[in-house]
N, CA, C and O of each residue as an XYZ file, in Angstrom:
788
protein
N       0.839     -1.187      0.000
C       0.000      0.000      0.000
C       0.877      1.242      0.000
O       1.896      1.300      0.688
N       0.464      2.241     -0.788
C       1.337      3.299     -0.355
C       0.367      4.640     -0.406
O      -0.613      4.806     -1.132
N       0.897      5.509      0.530
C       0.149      6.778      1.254
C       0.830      7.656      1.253
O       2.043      7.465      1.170
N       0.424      8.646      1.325
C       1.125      9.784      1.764
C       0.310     10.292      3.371
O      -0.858     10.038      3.667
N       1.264     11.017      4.185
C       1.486     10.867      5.362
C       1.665     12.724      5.392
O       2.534     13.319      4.754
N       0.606     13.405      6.298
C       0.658     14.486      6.733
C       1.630     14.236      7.883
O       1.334     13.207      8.490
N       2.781     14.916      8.401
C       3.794     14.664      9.564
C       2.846     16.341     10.826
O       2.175     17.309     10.468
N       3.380     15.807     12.456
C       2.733     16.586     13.245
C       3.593     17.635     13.130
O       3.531     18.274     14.181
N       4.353     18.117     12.382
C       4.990     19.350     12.337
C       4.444     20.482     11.658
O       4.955     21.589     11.827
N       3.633     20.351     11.040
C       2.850     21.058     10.054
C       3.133     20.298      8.820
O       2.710     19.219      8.405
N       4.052     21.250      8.305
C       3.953     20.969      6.491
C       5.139     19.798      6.202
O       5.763     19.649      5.151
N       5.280     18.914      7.603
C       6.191     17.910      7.364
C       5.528     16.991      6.521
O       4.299     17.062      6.520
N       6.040     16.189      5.841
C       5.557     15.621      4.648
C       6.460     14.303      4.350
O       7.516     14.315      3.717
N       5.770     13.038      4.993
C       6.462     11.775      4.127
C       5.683     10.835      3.689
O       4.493     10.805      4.003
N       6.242      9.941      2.908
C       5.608      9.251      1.772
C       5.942      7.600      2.139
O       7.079      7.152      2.286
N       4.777      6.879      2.240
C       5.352      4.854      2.580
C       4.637      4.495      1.936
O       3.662      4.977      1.359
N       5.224      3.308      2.005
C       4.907      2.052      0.425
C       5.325      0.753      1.401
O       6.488      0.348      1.398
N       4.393      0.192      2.154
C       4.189     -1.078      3.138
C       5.338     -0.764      4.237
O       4.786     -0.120      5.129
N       6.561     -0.934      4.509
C       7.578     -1.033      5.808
C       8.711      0.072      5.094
O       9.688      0.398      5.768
N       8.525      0.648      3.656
C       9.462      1.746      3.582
C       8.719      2.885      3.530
O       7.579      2.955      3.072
N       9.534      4.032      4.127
C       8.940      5.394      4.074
C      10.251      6.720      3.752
O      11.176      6.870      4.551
N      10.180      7.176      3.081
C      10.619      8.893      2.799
C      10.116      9.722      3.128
O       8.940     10.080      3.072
N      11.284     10.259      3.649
C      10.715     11.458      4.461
C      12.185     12.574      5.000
O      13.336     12.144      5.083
N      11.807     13.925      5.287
C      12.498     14.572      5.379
C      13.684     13.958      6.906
O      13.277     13.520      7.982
N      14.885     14.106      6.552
C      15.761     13.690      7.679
C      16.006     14.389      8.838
O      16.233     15.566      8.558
N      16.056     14.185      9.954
C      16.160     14.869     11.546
C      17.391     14.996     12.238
O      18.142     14.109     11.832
N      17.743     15.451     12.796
C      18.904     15.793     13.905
C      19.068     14.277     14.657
O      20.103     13.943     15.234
N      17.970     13.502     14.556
C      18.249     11.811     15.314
C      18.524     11.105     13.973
O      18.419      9.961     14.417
N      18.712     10.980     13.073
C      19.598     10.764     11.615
C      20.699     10.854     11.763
O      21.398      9.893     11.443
N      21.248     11.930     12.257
C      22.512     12.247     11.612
C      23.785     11.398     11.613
O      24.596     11.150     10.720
N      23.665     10.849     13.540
C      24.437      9.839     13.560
C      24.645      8.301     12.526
O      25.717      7.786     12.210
N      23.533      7.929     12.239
C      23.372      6.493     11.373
C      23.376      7.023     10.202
O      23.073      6.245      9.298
N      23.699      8.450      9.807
C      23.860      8.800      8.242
C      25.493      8.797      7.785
O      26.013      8.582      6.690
N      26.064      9.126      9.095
C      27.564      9.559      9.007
C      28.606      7.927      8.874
O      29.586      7.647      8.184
N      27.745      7.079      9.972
C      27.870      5.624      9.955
C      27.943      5.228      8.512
O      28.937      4.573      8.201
N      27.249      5.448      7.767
C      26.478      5.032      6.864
C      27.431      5.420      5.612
O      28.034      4.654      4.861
N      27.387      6.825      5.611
C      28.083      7.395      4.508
C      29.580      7.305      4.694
O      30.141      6.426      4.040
N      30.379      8.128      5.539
C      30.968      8.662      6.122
C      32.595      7.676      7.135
O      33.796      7.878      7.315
N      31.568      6.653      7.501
C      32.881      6.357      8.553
C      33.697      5.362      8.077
O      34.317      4.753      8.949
N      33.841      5.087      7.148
C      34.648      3.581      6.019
C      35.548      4.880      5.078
O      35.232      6.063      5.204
N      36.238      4.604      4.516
C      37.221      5.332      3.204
C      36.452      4.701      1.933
O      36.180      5.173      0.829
N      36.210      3.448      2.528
C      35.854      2.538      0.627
C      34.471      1.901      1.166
O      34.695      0.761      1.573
N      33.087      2.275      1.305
C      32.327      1.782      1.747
C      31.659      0.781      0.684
O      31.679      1.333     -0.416
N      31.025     -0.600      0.613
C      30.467     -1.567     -0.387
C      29.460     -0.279     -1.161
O      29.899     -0.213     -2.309
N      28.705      0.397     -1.059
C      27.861      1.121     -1.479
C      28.456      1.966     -2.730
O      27.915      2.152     -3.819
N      29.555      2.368     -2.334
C      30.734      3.296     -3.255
C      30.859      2.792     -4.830
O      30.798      3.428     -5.882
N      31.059      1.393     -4.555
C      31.342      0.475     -5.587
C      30.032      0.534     -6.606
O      29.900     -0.348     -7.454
N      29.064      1.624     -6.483
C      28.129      1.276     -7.303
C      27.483      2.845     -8.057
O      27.136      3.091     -9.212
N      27.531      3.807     -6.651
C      27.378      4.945     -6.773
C      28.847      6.105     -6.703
O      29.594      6.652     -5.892
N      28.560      5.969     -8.341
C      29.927      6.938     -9.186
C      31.055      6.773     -8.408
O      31.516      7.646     -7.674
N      31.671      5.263     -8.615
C      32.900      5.044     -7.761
C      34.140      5.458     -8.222
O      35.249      5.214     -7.747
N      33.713      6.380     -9.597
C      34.831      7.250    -10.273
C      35.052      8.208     -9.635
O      36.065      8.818     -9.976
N      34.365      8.700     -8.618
C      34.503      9.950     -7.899
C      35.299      9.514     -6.146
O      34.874      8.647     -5.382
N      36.107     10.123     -5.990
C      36.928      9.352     -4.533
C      35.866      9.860     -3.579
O      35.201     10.895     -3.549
N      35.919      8.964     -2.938
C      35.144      9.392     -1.224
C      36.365      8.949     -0.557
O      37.324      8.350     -1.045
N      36.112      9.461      1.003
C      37.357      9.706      2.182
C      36.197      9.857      3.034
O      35.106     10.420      2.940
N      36.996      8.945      4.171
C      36.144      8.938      5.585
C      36.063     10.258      6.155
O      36.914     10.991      5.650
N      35.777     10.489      6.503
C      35.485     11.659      7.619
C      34.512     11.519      9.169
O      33.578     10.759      9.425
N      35.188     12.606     10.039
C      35.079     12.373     11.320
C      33.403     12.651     11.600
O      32.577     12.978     10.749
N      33.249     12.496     12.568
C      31.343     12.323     13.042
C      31.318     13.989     12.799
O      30.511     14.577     12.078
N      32.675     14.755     13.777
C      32.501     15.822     14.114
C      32.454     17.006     12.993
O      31.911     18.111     13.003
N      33.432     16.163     11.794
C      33.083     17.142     10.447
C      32.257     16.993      9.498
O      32.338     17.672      8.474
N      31.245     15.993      9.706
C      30.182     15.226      9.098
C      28.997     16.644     10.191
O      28.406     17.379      9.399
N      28.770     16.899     11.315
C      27.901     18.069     11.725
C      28.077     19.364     11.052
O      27.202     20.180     10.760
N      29.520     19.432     10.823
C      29.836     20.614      9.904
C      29.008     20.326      8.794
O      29.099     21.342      8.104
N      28.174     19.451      8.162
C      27.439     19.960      7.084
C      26.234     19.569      7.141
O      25.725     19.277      6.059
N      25.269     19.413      8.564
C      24.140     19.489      8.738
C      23.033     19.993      8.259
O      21.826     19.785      8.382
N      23.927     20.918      7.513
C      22.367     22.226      6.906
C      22.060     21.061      5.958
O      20.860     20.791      5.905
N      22.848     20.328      5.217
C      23.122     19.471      4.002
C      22.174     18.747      3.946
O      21.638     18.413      2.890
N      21.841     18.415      5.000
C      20.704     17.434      5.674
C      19.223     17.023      6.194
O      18.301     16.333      5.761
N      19.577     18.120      7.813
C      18.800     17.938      8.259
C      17.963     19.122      7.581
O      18.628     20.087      7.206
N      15.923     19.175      7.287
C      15.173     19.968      7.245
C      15.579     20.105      5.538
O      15.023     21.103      5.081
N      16.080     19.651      4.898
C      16.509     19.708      3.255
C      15.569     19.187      2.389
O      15.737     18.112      1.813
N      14.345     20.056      2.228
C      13.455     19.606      0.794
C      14.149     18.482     -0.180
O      13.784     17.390     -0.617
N      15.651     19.505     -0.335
C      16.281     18.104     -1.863
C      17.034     17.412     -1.179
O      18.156     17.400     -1.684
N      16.919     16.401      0.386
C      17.672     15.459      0.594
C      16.473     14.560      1.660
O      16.069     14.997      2.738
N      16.107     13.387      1.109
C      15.353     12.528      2.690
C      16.022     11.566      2.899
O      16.813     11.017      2.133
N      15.731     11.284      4.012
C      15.835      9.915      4.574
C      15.035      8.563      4.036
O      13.805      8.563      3.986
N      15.867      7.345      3.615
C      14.792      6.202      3.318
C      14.938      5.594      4.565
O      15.949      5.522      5.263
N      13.878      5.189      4.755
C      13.360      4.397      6.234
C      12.710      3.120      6.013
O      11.623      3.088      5.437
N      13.581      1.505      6.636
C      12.723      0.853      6.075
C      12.266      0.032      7.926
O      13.161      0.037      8.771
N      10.976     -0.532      8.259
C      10.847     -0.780      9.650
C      11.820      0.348     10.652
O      12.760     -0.182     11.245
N      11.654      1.611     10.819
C      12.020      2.118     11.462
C      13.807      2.500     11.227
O      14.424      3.075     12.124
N      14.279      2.215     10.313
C      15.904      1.989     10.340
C      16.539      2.930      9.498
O      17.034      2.215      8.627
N      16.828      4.116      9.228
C      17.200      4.458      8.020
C      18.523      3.901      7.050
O      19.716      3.928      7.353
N      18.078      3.540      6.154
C      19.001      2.646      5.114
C      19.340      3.574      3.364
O      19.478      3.073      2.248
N      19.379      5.057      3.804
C      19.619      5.207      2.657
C      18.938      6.663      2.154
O      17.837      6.885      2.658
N      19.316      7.415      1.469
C      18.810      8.600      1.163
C      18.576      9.061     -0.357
O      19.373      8.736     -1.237
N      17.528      9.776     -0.594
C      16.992     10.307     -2.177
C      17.206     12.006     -1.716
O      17.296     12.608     -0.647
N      17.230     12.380     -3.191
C      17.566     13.605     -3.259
C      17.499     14.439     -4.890
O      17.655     13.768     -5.910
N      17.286     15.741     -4.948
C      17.726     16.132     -6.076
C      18.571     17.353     -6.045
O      18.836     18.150     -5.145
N      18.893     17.270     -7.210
C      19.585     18.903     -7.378
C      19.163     19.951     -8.496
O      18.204     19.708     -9.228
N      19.750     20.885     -8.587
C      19.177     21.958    -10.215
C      20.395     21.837    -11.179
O      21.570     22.187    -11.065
N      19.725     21.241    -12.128
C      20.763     20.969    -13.336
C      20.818     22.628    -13.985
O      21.923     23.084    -14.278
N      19.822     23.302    -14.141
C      19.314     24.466    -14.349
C      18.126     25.219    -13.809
O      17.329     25.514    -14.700
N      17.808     25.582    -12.691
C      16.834     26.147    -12.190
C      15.929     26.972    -12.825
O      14.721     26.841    -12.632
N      16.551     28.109    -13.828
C      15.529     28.851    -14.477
C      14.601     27.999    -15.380
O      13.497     28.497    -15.602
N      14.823     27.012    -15.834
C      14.635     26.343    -16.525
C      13.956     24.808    -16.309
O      13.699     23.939    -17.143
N      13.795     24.833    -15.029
C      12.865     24.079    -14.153
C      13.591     22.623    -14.192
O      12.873     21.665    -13.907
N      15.035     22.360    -14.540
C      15.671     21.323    -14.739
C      16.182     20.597    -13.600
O      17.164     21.238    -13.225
N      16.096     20.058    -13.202
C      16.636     18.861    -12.165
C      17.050     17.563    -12.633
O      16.765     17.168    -13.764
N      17.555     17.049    -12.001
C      17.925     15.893    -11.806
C      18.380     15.240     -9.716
O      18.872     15.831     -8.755
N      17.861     13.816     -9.929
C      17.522     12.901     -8.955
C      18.543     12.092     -8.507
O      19.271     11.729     -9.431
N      18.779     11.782     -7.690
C      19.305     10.546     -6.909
C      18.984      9.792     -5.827
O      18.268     10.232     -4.928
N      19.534      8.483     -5.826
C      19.485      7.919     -4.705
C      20.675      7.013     -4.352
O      21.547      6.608     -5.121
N      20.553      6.798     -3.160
C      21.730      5.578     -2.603
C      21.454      4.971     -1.390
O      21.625      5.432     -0.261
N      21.001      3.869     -1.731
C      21.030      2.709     -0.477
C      21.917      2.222     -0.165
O      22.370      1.328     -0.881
N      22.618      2.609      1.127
C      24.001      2.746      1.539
C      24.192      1.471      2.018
O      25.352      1.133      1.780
N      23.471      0.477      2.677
C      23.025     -0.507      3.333
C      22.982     -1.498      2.757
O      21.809     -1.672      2.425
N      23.877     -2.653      2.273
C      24.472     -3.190      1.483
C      22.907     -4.650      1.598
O      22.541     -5.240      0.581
N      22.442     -4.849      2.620
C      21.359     -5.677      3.125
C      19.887     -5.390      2.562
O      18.916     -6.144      2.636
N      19.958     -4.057      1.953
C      18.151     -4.078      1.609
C      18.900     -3.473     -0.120
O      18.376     -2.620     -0.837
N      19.991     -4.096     -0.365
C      19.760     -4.218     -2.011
C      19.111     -5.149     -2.567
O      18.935     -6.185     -1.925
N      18.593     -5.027     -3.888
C      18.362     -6.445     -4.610
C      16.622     -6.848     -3.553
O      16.061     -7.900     -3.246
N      16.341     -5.497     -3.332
C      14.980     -5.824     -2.454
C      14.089     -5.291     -3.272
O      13.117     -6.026     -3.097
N      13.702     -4.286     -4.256
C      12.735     -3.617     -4.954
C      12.590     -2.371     -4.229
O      11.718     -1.574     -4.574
N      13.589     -2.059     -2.975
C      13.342     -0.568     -2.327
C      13.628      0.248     -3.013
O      12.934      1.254     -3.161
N      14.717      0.041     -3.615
C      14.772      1.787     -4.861
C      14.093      1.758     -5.881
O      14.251      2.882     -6.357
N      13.103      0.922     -6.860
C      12.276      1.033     -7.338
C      11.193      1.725     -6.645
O      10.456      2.453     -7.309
N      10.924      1.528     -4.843
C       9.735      1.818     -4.564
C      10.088      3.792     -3.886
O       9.212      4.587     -3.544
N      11.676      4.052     -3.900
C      11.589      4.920     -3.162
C      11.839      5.540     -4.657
O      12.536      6.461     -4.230
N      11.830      5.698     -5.634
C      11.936      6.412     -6.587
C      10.511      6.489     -6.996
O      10.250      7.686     -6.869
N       9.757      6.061     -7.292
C       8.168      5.925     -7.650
C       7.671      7.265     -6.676
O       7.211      8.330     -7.090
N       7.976      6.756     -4.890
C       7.447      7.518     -3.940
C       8.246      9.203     -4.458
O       7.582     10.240     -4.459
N       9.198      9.175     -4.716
C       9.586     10.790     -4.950
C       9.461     11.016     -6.302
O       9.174     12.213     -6.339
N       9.504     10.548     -7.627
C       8.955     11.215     -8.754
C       7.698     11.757     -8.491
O       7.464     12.862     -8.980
N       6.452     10.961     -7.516
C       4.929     11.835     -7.186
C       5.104     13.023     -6.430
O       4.348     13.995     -6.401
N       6.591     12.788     -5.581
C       6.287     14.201     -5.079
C       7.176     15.199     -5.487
O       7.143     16.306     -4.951
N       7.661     15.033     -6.034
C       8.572     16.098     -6.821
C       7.671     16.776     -8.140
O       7.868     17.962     -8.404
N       6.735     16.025     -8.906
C       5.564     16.561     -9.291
C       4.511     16.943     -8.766
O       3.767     17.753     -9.319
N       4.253     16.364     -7.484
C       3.206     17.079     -6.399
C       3.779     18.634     -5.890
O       2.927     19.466     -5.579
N       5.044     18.951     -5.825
C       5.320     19.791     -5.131
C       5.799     20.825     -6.185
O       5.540     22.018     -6.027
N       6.539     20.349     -7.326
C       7.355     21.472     -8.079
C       6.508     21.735     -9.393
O       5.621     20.936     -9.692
N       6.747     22.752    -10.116
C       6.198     23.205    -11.601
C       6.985     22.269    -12.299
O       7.538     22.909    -13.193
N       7.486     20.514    -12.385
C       8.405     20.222    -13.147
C       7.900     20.194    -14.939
O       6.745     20.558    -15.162
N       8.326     19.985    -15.528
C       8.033     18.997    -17.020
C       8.541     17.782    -17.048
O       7.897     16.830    -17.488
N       9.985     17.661    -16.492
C      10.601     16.187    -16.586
C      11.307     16.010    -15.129
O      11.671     16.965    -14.443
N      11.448     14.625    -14.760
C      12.361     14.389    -13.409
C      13.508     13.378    -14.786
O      13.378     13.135    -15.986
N      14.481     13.089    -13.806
C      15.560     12.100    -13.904
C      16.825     11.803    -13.477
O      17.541     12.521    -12.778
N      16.987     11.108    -13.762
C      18.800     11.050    -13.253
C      20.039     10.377    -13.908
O      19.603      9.438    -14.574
N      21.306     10.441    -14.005
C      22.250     10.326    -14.716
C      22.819      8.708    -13.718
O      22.688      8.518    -12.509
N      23.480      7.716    -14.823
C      23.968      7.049    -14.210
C      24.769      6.251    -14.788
O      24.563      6.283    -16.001
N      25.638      5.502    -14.487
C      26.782      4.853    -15.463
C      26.267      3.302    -15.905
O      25.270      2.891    -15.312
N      26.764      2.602    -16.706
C      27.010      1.804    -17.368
C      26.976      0.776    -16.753
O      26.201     -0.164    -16.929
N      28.272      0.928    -15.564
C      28.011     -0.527    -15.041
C      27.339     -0.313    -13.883
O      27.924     -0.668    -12.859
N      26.082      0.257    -13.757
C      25.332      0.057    -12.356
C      23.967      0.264    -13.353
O      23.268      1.257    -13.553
N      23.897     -1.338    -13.968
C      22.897     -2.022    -14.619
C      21.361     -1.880    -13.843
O      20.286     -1.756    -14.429
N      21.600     -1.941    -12.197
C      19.912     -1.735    -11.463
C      19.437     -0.295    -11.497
O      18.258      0.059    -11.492
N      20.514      0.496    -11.532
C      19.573      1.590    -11.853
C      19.246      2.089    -12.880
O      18.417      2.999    -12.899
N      19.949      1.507    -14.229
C      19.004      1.799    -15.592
C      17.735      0.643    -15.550
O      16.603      0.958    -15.915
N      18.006     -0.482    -15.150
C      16.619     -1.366    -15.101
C      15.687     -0.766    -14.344
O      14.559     -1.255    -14.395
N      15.919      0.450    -13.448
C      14.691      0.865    -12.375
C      13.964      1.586    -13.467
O      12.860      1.305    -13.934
N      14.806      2.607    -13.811
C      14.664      3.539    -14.337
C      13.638      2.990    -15.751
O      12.530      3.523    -15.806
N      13.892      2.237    -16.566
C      13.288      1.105    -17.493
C      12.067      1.098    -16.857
O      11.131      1.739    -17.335
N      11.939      0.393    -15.737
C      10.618     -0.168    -15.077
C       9.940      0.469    -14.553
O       8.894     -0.049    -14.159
N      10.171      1.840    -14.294
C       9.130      3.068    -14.299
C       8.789      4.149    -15.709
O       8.304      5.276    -15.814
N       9.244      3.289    -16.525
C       8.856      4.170    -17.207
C       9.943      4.828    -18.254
O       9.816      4.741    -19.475
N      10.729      5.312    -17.776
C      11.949      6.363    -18.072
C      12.520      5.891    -19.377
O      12.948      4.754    -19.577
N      12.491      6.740    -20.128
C      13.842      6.695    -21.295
C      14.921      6.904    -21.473
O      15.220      8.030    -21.073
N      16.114      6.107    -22.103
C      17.343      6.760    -22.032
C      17.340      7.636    -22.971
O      16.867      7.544    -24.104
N      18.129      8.886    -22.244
C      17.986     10.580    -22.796
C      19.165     10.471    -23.469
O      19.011     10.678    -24.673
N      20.332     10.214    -23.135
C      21.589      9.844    -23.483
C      22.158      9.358    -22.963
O      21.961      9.065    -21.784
N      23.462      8.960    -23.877
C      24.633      7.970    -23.456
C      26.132      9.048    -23.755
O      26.391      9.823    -24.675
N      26.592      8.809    -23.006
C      27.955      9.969    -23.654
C      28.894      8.441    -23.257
O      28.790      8.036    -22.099
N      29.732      7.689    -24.185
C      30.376      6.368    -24.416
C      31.926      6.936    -23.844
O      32.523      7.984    -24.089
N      32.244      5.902    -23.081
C      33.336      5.522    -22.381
C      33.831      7.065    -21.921
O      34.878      7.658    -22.182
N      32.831      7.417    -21.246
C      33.615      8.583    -20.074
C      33.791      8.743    -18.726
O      33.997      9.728    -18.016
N      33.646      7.359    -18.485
C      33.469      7.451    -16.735
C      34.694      6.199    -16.634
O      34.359      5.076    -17.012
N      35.908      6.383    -16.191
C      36.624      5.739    -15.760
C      36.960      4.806    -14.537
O      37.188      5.474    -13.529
N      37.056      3.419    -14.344
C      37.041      3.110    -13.313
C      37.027      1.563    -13.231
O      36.177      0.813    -13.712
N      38.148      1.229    -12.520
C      39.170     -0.694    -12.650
C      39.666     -0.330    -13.542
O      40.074     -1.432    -13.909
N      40.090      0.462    -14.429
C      41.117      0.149    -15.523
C      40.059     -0.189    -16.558
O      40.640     -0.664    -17.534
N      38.728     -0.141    -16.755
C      37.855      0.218    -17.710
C      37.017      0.971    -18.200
O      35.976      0.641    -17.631
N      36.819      1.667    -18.799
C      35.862      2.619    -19.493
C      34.079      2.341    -19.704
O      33.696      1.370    -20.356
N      33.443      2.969    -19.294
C      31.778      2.789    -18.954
C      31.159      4.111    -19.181
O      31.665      5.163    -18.792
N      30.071      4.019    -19.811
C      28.998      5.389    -20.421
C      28.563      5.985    -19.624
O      28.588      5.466    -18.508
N      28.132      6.940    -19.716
C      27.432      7.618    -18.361
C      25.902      8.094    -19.142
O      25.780      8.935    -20.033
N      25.031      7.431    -18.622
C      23.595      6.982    -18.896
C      22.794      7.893    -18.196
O      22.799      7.931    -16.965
N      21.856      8.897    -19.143
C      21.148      9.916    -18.490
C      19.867      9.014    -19.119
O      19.718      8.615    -20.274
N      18.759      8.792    -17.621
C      17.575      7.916    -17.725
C      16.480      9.569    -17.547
O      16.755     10.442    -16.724
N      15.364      9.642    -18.451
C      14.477     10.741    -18.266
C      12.523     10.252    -18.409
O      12.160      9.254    -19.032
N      11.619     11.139    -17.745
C      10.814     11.200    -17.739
C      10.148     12.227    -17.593
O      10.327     12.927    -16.596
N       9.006     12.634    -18.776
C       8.252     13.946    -19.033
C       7.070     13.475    -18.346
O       6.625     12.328    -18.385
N       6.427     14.830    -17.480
C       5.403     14.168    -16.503
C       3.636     13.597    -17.294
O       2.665     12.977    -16.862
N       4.044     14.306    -18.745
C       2.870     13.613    -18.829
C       3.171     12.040    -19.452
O       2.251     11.373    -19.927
N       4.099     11.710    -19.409
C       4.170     10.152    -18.967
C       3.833      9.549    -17.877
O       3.142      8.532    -17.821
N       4.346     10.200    -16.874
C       4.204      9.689    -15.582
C       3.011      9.507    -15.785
O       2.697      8.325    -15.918
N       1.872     10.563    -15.893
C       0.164     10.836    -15.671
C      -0.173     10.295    -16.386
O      -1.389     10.207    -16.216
N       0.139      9.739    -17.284
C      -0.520      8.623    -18.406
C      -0.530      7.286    -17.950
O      -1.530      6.569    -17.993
N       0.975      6.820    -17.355
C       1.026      5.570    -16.696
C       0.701      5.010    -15.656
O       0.267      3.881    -15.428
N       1.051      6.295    -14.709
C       0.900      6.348    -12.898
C      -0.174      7.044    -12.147
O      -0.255      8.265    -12.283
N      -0.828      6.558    -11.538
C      -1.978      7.100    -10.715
C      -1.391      8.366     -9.680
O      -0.200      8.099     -9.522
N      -1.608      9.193     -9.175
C      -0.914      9.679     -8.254
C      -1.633      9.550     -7.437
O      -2.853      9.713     -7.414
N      -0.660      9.119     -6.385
C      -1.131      8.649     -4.959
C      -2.012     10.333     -4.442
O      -1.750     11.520     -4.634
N      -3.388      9.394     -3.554
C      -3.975     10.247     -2.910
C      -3.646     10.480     -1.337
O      -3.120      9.561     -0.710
N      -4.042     12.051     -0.525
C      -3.953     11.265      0.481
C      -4.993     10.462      1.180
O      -6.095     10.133      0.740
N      -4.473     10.204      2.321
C      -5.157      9.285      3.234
C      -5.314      9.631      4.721
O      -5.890      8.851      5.479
């Protein structure tokens, strides 16, 4: 089942689909985000999300240094699955005047891959990123060899927008970097939008 969820804060706002939920992240996050992201140099998760780009551990204490990053952040939530957070969605402005964005996600949590959760937490934020913004299109960019997220992307719908061939470096091999897109009146053609409840 999935709902959308008025939060007691007022205009707090999260979104579940049976034992996972999205939703904006809290000051009681921060610790199991830093765990999560943060306290390994080479975390299993890395290996999938743009491991062409270096990550470096960092301390709990310089991980608060970027709280704003976080906590109360329209373009960053928390995925929550039975109470646990395992992972975060987000977007950014590819071009703002221009109403352009692009999406991400990363299930940091090497245990709820290969589960159908980022299929379900991407579904849950394409509705609200069209519930909330003037968009025309959502999407997101992704490489070659991280095959589940062009199959998500496939299985909602999405088209590949482009391929720019062997520009993402990484093992000593060369891989495309795969921009997956969707115009919302696809979405509204295919997808019901969730009511609330």
């Amino acid at each position: 089942m999935i709902c959308f969820i008025n939060g007691e804060l007022g205009d707090e706002v999260s979104y579940q689909d049976n034992d996972l939920i999205i939703r904006p992240i809290t000051n009681d996050d921060l610790s199991r985000l830093w765990e999560l992201i943060y306290k390994e140099d080479s975390p299993e998760w890395k290996k999938w999300d743009a491991p062409y780009y270096e990550h470096n551990s960092i301390s709990y204490e310089e991980f608060l240094c970027q709280k704003d990053d976080y906590v109360d952040n329209e373009r960053r939530w928390a995925i929550e699955v039975n109470g646990l957070v395992i992972g975060t969605v987000g977007y950014y402005w590819e071009h703002k005047p221009s109403l352009w964005l692009e999406m991400g996600i990363v299930i940091y949590d090497p245990h709820y891959w290969n589960g159908g959760y980022g299929k379900k937490v991407i579904k849950l934020w394409i509705n609200h990123l069209f519930h909330t913004l003037p968009l025309v299109r959502v999407g997101y960019t992704t490489w070659s060899g991280n095959m589940r997220m062009i199959k998500v992307g496939e299985g909602l719908g999405m088209k590949e927008e482009a391929r720019l061939r062997k520009v993402r470096y990484y093992n000593g091999k060369y891989y495309d970097s795969v921009r997956m897109g969707l115009l919302r009146e696809e979405w509204e053609n295919n997808h019901i939008f969730h009511e609330e409840v």
